[in-house]
DRENPA-3360 file (N, C-alpha, C; in nm, 2 decimals, always signed):
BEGIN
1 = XXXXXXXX = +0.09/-0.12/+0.00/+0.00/+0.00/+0.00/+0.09/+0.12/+0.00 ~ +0.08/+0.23/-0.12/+0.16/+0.31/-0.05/+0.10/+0.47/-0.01 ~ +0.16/+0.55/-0.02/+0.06/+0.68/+0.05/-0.08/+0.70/+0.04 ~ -0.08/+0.70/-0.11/-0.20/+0.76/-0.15/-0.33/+0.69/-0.15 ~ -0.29/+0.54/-0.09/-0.41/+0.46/-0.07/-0.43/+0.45/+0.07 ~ -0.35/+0.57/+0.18/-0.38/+0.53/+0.36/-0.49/+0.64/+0.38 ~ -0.58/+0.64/+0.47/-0.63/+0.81/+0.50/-0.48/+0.88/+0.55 ~ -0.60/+1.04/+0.52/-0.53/+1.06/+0.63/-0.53/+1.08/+0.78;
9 = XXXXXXXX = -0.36/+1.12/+0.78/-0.36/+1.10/+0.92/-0.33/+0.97/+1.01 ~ -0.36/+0.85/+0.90/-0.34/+0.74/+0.99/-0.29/+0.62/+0.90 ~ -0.18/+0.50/+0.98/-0.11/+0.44/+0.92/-0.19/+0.32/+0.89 ~ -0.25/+0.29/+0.95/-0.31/+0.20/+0.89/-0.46/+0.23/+0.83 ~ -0.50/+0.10/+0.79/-0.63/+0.10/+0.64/-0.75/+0.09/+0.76 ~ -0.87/+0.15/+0.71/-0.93/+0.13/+0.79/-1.07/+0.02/+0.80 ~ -1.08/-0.08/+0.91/-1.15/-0.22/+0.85/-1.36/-0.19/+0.85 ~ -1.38/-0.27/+0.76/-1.50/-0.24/+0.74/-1.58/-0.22/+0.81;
17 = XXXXXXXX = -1.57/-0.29/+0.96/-1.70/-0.25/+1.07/-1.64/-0.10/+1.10 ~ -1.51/-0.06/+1.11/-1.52/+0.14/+1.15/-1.55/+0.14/+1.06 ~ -1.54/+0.13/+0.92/-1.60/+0.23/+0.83/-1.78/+0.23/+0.88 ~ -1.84/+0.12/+0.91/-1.96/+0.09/+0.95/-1.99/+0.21/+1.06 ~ -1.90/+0.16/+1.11/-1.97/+0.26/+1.27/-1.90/+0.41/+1.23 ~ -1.85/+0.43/+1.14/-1.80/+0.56/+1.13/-1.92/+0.67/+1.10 ~ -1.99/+0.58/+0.98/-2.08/+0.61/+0.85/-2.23/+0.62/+0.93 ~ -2.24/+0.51/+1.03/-2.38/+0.50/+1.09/-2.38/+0.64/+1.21;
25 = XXXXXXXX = -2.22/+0.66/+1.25/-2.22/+0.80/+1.35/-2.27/+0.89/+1.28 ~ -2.21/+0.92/+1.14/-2.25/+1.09/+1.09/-2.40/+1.10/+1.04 ~ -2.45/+0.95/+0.98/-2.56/+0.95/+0.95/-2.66/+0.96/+1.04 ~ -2.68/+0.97/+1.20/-2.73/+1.01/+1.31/-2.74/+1.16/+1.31 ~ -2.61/+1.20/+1.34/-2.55/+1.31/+1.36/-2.60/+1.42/+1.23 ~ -2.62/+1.36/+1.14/-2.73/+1.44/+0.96/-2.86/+1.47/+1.03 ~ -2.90/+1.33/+1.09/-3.04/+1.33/+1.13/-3.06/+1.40/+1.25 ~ -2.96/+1.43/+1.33/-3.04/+1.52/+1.48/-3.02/+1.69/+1.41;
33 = XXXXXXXX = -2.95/+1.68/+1.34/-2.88/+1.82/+1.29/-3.00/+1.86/+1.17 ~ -3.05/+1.77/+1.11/-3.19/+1.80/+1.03/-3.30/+1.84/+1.11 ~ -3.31/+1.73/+1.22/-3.44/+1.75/+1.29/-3.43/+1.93/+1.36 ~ -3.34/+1.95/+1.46/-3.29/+2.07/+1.51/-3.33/+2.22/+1.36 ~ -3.29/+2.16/+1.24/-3.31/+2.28/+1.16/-3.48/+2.27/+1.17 ~ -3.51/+2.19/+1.12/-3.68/+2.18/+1.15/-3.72/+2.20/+1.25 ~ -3.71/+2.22/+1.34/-3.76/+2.28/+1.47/-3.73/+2.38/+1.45 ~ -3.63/+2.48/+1.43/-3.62/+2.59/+1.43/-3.66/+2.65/+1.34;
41 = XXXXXXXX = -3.70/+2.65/+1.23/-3.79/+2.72/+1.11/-3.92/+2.71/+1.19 ~ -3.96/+2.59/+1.21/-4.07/+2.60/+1.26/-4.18/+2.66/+1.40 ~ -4.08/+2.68/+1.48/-4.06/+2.80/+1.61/-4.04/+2.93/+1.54 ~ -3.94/+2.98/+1.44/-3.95/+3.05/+1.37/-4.09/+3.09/+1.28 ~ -4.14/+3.04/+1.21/-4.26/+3.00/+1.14/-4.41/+3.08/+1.19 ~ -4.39/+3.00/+1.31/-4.46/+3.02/+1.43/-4.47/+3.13/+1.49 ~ -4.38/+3.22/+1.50/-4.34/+3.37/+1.55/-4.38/+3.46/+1.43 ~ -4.32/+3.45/+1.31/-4.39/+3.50/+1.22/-4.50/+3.49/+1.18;
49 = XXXXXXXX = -4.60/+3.40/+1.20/-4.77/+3.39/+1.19/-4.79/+3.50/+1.30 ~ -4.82/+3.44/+1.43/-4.79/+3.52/+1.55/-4.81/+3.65/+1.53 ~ -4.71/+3.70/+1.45/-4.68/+3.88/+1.48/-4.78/+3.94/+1.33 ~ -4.77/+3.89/+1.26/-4.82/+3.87/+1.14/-5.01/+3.86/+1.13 ~ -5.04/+3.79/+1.23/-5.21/+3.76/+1.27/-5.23/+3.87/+1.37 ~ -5.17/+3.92/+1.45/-5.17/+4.05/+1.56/-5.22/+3.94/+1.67 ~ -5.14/+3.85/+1.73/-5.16/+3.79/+1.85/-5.31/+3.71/+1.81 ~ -5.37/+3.68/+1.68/-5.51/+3.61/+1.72/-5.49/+3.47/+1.76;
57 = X = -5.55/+3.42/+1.82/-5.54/+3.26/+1.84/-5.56/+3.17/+1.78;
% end
């Protein structure tokens, strides 16, 4: 193996279950980070109706 086929940063290759558990972390980490933007538009959203209706209920 030589450079250009190591990551980087590290000497050795990296074996399939990290890649696994690497890929299944960020893909969590997509989804709380999605969910969070969606809440916040939508609290957002919410404030803007709000001010927008003059406080109606």
């Amino acid at each position: 193996m030589d450079k250009t086929d190591q990551p980087p940063g590290g000497n050795s290759a990296e074996t399939p279950k990290q890649k696994s558990e690497r890929l299944k972390a960020a893909r969590l980490e997509a989804e709380r980070n999605k969910d969070a933007r969606i809440e916040w538009a939508n609290r957002k959203a919410a404030a803007r109706r709000k001010v927008l209706n003059g406080d109606k209920p």
